[in-house]
N, CA, C and O atoms as a CHARMM CRD file, in Angstrom:
* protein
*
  316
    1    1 UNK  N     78.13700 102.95400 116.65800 PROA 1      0.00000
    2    1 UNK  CA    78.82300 102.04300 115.76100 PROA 1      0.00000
    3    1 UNK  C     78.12400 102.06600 114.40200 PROA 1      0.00000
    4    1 UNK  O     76.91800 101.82400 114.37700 PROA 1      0.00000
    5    2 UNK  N     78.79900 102.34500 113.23900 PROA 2      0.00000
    6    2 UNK  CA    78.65000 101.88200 111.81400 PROA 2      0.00000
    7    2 UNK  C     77.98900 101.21000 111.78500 PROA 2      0.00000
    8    2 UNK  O     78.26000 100.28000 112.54400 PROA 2      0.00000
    9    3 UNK  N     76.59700 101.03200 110.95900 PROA 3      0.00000
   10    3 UNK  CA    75.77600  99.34500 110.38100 PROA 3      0.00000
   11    3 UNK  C     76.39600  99.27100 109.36300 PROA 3      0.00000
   12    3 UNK  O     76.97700 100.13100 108.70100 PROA 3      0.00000
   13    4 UNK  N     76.22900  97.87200 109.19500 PROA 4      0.00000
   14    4 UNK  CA    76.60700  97.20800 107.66000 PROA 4      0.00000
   15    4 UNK  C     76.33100  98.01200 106.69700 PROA 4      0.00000
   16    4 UNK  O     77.07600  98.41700 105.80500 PROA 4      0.00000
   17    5 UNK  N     74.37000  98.41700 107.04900 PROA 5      0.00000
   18    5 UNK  CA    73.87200  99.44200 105.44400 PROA 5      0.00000
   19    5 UNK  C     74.39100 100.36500 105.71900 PROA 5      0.00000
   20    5 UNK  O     74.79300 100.81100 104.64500 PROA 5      0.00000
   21    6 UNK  N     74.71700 101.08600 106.56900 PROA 6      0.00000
   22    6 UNK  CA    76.11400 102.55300 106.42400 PROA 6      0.00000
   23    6 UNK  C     76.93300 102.24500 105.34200 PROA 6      0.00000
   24    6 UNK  O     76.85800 102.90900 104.30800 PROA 6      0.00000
   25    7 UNK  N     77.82300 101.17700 105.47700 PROA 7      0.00000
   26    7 UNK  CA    79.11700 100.63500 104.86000 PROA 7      0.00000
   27    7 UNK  C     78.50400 100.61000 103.58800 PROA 7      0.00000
   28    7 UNK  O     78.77800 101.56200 102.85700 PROA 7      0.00000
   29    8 UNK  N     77.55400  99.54000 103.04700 PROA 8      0.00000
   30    8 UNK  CA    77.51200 100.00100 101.83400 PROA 8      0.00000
   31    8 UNK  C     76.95800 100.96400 101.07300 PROA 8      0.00000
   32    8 UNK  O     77.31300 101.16700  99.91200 PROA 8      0.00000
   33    9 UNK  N     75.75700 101.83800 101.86600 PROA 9      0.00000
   34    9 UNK  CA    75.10500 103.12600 101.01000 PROA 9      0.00000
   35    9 UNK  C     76.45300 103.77500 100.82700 PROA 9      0.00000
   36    9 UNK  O     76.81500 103.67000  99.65500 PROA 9      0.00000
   37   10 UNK  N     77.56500 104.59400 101.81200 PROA 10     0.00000
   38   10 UNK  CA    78.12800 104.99700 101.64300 PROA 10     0.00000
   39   10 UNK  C     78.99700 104.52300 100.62100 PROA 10     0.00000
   40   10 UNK  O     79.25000 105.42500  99.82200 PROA 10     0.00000
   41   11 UNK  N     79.72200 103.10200 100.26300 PROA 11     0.00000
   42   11 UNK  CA    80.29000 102.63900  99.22800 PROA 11     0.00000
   43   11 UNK  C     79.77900 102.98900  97.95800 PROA 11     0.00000
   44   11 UNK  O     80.43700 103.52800  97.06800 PROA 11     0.00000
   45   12 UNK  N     78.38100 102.61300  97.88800 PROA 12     0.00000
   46   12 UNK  CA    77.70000 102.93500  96.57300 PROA 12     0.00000
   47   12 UNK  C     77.88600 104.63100  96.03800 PROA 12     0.00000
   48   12 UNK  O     78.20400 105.06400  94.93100 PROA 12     0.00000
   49   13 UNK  N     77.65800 105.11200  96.89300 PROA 13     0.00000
   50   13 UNK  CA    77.44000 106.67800  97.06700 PROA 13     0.00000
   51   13 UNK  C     79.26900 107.37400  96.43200 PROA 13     0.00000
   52   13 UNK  O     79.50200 108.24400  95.59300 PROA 13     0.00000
   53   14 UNK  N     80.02000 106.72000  97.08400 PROA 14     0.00000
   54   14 UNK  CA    81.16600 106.95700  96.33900 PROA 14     0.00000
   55   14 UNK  C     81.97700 106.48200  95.51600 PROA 14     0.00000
   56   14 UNK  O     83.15600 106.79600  95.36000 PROA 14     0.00000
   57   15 UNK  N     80.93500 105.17100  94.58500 PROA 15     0.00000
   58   15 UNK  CA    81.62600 105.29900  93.21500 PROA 15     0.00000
   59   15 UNK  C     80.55800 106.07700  92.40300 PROA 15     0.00000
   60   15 UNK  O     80.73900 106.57700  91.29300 PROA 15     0.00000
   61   16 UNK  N     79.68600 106.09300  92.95900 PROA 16     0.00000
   62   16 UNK  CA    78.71600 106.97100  91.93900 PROA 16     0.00000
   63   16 UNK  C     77.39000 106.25000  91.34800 PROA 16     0.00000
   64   16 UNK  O     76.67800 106.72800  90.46500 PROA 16     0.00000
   65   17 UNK  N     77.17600 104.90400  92.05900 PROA 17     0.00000
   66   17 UNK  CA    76.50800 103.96300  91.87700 PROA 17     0.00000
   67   17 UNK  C     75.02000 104.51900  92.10800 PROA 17     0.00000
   68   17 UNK  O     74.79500 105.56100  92.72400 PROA 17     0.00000
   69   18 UNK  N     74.21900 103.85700  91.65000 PROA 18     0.00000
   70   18 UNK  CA    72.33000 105.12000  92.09600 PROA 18     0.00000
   71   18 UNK  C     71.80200 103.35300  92.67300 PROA 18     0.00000
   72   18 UNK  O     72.00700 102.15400  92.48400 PROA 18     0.00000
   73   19 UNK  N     71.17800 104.12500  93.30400 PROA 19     0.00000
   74   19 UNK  CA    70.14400 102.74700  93.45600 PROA 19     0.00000
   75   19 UNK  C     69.02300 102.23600  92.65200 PROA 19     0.00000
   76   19 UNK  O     68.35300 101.26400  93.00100 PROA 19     0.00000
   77   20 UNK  N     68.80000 102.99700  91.42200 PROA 20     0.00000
   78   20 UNK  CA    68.30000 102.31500  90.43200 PROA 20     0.00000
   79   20 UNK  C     68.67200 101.22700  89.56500 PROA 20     0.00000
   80   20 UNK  O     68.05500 100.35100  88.95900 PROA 20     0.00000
   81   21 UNK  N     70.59300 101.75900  89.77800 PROA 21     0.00000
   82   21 UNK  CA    70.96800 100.86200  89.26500 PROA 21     0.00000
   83   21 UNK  C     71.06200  99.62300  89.60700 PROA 21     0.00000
   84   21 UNK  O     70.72100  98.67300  88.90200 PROA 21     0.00000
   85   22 UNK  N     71.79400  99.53100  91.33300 PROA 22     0.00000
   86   22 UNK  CA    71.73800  98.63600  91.79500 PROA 22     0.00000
   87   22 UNK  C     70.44000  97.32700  91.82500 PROA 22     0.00000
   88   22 UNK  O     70.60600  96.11600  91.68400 PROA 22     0.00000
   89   23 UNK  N     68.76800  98.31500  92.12900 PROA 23     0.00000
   90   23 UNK  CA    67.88500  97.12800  91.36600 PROA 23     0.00000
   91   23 UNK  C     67.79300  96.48700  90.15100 PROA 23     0.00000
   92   23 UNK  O     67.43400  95.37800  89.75600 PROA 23     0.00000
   93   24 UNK  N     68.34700  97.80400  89.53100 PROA 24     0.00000
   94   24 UNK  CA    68.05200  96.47300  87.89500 PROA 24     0.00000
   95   24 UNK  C     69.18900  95.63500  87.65400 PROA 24     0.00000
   96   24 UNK  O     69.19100  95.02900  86.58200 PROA 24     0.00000
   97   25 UNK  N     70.25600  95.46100  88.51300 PROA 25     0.00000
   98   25 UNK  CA    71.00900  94.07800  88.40300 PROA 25     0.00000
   99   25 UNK  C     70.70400  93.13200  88.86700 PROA 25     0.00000
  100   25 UNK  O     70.80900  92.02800  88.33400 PROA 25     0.00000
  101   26 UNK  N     70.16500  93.41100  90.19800 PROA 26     0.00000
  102   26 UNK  CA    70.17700  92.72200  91.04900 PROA 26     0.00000
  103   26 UNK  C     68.39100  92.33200  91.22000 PROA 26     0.00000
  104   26 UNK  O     68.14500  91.69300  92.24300 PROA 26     0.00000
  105   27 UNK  N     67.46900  92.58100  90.54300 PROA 27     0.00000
  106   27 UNK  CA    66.10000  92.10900  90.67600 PROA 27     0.00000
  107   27 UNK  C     65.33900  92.81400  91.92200 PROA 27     0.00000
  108   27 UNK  O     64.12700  92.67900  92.09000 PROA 27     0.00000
  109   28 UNK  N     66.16200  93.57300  92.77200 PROA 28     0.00000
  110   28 UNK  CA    65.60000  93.65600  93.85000 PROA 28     0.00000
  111   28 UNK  C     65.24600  94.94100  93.53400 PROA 28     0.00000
  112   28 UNK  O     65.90000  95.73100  92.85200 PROA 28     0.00000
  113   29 UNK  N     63.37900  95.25100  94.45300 PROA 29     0.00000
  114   29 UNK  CA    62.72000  96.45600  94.12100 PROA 29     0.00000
  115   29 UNK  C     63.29700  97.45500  94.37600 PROA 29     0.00000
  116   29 UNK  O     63.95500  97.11400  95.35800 PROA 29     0.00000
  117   30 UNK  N     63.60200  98.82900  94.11900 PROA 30     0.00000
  118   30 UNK  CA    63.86700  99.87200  94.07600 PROA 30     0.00000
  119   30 UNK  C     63.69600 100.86300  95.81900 PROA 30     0.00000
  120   30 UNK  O     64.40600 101.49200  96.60400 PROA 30     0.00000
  121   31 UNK  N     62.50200 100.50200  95.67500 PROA 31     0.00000
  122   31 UNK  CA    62.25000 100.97800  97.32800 PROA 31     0.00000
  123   31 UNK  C     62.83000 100.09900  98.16500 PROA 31     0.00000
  124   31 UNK  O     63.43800 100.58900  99.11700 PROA 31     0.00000
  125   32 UNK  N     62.80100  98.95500  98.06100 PROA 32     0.00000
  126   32 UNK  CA    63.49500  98.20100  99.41600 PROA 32     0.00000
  127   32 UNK  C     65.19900  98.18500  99.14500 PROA 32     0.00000
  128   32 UNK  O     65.94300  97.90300 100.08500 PROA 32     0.00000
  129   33 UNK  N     65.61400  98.42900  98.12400 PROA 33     0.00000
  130   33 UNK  CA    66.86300  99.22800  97.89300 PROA 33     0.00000
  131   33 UNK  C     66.84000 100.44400  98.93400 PROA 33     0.00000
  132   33 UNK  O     67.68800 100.24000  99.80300 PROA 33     0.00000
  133   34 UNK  N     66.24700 101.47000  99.10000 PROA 34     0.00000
  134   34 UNK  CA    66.16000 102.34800  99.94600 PROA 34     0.00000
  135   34 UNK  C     65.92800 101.93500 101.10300 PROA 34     0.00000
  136   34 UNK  O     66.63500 102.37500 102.00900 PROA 34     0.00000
  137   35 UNK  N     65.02400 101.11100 101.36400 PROA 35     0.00000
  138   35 UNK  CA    64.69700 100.97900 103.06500 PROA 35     0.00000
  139   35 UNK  C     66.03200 100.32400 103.27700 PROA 35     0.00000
  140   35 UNK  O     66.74200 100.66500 104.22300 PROA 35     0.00000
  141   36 UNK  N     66.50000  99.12400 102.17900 PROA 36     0.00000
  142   36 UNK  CA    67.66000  98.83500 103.75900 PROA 36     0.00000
  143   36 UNK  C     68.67400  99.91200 103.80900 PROA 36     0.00000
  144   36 UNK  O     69.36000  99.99400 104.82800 PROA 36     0.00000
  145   37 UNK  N     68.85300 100.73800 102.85200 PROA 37     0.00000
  146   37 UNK  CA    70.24600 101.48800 102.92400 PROA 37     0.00000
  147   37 UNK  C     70.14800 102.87800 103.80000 PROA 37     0.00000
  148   37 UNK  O     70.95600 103.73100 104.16600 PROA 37     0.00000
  149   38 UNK  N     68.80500 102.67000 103.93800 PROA 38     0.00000
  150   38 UNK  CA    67.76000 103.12400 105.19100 PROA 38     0.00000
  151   38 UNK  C     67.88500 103.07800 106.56100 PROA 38     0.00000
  152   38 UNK  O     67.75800 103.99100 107.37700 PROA 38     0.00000
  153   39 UNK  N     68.20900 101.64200 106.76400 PROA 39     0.00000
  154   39 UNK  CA    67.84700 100.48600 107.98800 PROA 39     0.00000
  155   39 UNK  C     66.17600 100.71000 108.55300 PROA 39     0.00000
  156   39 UNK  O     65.75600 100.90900 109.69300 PROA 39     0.00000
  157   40 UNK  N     65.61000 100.61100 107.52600 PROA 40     0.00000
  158   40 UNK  CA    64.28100 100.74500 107.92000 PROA 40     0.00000
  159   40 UNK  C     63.76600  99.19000 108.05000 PROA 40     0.00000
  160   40 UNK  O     63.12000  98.80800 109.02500 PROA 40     0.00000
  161   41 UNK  N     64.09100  98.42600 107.06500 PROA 41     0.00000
  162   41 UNK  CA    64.53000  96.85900 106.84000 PROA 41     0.00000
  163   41 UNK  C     65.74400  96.07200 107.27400 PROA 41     0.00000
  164   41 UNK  O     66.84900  96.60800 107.36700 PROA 41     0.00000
  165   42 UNK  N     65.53900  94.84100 107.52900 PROA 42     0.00000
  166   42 UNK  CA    66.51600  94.07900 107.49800 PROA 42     0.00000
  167   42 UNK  C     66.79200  93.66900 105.98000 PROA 42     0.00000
  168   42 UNK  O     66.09200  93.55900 104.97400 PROA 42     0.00000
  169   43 UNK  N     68.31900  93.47200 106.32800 PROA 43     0.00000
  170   43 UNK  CA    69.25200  92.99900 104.62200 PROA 43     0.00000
  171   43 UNK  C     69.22000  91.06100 104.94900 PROA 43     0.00000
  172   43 UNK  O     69.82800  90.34100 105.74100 PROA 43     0.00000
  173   44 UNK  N     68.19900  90.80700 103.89400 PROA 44     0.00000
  174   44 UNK  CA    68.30700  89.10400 104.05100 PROA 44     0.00000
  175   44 UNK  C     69.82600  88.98600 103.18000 PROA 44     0.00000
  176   44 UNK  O     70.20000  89.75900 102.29800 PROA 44     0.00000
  177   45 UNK  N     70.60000  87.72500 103.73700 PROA 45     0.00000
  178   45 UNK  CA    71.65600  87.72300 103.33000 PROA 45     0.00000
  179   45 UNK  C     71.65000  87.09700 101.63300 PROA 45     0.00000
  180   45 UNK  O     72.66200  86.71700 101.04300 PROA 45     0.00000
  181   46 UNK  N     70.79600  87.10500 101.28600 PROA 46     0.00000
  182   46 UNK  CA    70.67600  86.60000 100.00400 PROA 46     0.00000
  183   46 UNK  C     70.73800  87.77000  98.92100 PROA 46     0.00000
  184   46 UNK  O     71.36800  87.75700  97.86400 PROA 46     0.00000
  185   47 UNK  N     69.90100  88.82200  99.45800 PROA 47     0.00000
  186   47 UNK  CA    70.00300  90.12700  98.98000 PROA 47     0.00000
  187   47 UNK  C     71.57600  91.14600  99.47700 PROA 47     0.00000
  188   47 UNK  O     72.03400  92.19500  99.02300 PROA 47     0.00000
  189   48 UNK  N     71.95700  90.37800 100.40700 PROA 48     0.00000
  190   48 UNK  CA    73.28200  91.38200 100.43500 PROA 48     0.00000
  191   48 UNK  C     74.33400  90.64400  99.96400 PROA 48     0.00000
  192   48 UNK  O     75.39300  90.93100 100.52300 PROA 48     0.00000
  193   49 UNK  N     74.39200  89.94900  99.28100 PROA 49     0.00000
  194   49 UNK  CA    75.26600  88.40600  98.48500 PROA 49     0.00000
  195   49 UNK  C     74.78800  89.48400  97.02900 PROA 49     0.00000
  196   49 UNK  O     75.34800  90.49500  96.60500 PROA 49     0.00000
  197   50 UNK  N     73.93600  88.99300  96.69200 PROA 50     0.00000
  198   50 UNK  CA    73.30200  90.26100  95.37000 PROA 50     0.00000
  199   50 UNK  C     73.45500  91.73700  95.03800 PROA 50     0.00000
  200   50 UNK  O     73.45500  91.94700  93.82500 PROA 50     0.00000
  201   51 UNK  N     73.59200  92.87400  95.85300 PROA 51     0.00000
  202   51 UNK  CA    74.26400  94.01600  96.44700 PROA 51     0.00000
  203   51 UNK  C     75.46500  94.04000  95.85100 PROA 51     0.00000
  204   51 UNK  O     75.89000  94.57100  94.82500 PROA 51     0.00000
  205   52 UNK  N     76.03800  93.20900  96.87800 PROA 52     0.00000
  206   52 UNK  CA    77.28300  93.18000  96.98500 PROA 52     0.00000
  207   52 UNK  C     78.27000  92.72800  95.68700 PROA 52     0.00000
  208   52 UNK  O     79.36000  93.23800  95.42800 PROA 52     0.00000
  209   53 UNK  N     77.60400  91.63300  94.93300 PROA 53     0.00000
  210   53 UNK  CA    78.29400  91.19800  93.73300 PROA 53     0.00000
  211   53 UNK  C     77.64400  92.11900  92.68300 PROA 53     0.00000
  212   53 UNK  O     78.17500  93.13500  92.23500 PROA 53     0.00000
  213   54 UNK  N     76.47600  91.66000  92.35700 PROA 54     0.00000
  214   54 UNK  CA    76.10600  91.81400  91.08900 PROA 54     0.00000
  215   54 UNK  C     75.81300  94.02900  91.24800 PROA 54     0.00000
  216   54 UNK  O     76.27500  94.74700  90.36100 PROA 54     0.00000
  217   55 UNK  N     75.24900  94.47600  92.13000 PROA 55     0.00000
  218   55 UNK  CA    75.28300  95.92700  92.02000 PROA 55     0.00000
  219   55 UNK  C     76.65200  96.30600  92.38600 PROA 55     0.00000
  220   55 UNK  O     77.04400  97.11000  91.54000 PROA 55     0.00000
  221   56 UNK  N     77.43500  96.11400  93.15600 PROA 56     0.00000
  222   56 UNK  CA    79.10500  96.50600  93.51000 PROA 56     0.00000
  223   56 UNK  C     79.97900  96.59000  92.81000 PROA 56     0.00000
  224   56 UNK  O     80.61900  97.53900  92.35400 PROA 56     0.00000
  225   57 UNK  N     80.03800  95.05800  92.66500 PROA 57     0.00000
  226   57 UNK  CA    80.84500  94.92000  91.96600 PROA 57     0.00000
  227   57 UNK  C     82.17800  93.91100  93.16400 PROA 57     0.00000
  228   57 UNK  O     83.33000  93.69900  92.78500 PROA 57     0.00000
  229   58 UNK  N     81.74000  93.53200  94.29300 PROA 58     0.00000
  230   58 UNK  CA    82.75100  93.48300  95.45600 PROA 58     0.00000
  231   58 UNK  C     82.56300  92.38000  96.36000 PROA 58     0.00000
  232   58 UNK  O     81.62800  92.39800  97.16100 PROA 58     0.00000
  233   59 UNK  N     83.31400  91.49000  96.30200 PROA 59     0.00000
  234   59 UNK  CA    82.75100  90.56100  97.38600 PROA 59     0.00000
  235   59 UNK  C     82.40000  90.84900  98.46800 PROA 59     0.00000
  236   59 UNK  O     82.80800  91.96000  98.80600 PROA 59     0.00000
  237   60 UNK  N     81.83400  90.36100  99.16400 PROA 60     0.00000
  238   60 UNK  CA    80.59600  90.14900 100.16100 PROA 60     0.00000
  239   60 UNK  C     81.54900  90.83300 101.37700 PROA 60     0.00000
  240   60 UNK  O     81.28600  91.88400 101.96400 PROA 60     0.00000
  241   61 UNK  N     82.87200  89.85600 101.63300 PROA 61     0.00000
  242   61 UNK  CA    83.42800  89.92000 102.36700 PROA 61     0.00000
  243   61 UNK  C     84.48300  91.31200 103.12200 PROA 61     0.00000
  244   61 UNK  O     85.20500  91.53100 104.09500 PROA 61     0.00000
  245   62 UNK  N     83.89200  92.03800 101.76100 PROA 62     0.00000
  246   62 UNK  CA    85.06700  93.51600 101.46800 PROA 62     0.00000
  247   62 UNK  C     84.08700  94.08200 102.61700 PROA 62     0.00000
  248   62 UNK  O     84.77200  94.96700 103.13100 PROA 62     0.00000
  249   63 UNK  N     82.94100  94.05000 103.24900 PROA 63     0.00000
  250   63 UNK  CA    81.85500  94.83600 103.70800 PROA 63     0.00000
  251   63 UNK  C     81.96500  94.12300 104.68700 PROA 63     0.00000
  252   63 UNK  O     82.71400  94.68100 105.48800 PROA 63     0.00000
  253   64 UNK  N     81.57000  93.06200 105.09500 PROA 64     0.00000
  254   64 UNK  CA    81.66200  91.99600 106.99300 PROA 64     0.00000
  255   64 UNK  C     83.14400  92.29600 107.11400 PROA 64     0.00000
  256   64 UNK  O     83.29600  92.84100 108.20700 PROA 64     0.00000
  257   65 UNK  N     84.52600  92.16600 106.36400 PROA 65     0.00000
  258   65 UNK  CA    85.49100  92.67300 107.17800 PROA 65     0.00000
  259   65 UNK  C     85.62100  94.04200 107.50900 PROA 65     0.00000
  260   65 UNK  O     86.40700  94.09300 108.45600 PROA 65     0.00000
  261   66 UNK  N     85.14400  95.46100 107.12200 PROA 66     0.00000
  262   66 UNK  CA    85.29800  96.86100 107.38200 PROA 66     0.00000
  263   66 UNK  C     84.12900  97.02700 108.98100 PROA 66     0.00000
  264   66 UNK  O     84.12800  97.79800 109.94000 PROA 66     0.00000
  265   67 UNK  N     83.23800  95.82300 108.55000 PROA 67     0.00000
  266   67 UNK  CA    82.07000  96.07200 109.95800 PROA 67     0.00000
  267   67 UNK  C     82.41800  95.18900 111.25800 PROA 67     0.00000
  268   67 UNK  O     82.06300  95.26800 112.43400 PROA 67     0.00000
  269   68 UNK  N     83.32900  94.24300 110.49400 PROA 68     0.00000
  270   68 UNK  CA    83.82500  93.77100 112.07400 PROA 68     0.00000
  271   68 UNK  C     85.26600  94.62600 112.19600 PROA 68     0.00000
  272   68 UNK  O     85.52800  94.57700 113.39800 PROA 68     0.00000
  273   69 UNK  N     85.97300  95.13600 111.74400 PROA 69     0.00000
  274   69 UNK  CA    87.13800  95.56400 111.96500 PROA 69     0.00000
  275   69 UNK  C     86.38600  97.05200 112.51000 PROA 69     0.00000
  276   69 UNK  O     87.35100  97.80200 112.36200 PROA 69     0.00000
  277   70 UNK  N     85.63500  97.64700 112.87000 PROA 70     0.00000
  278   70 UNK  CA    85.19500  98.65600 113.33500 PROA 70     0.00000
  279   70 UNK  C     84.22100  98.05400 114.68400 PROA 70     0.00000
  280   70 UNK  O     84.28600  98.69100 115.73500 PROA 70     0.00000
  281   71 UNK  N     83.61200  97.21300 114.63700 PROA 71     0.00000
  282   71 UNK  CA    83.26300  96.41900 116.11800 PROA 71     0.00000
  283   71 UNK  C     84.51500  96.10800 116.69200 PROA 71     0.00000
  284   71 UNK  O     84.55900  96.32100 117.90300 PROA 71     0.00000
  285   72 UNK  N     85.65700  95.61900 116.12200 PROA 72     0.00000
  286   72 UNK  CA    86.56900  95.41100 117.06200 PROA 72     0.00000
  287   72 UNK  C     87.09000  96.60000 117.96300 PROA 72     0.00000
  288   72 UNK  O     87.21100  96.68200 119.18600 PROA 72     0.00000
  289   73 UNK  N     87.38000  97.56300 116.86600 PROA 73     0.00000
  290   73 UNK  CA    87.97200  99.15600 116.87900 PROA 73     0.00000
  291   73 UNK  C     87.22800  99.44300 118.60200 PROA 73     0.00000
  292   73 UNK  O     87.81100  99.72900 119.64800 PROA 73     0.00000
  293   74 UNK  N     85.90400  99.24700 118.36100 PROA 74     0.00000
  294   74 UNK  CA    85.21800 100.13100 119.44600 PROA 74     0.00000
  295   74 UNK  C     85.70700  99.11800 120.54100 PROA 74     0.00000
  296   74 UNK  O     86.70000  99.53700 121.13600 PROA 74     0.00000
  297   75 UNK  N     85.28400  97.95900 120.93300 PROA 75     0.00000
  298   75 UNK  CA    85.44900  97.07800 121.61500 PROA 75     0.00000
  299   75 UNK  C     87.05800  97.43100 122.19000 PROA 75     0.00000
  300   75 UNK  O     87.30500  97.76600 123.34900 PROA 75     0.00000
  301   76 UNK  N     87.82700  97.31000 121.36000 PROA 76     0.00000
  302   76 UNK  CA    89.20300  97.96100 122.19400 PROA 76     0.00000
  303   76 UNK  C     88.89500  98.96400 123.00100 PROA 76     0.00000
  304   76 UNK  O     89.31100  99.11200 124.15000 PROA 76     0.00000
  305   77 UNK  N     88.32000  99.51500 122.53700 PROA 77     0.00000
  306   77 UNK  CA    88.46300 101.06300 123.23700 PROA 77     0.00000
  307   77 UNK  C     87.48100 101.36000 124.57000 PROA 77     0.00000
  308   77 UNK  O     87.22900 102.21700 125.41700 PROA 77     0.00000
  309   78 UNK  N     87.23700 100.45100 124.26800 PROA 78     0.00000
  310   78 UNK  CA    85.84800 100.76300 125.67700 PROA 78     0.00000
  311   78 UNK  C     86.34400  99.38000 126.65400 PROA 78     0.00000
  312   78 UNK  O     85.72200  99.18200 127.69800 PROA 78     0.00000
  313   79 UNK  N     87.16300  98.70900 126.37400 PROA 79     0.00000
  314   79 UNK  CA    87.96000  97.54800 127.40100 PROA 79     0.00000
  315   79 UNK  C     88.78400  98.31000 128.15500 PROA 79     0.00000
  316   79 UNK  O     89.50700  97.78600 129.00300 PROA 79     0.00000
């Protein structure tokens, strides 16, 4: 199953977004930009509220609905 940081590295990755950029909107360090998009870290939801708006550009919610609509996906399928 997809993680959340799948959903958005890959988002970022295809508008063309860097993760440099994403820290200097968003305050958050550069490397831990990498670890979570990593999953080397956990994403505190304060930082993926931040991500999500201020580096995205996208509400929060555009990302928890694609990750539960793909938990559901599997969940069908294995019932």
């Amino acid at each position: 199953m997809k993680k959340l940081y799948e959903f958005i590295r890959d988002y970022r990755k295809s508008k063309g977004i860097s993760q440099t950029h994403i820290a200097e909107v968003t305050g958050i360090d550069n490397k831990r930009i990498s670890n979570i998009e990593n999953g080397r870290v956990e994403m505190r939801a304060e930082e993926f509220i931040l991500i999500c708006e201020k580096g995205l550009g996208v509400n929060p919610s555009f990302f928890s609905n694609q990750f539960l609509e793909t938990k559901n996906e599997i969940n069908e399928n294995t019932a």
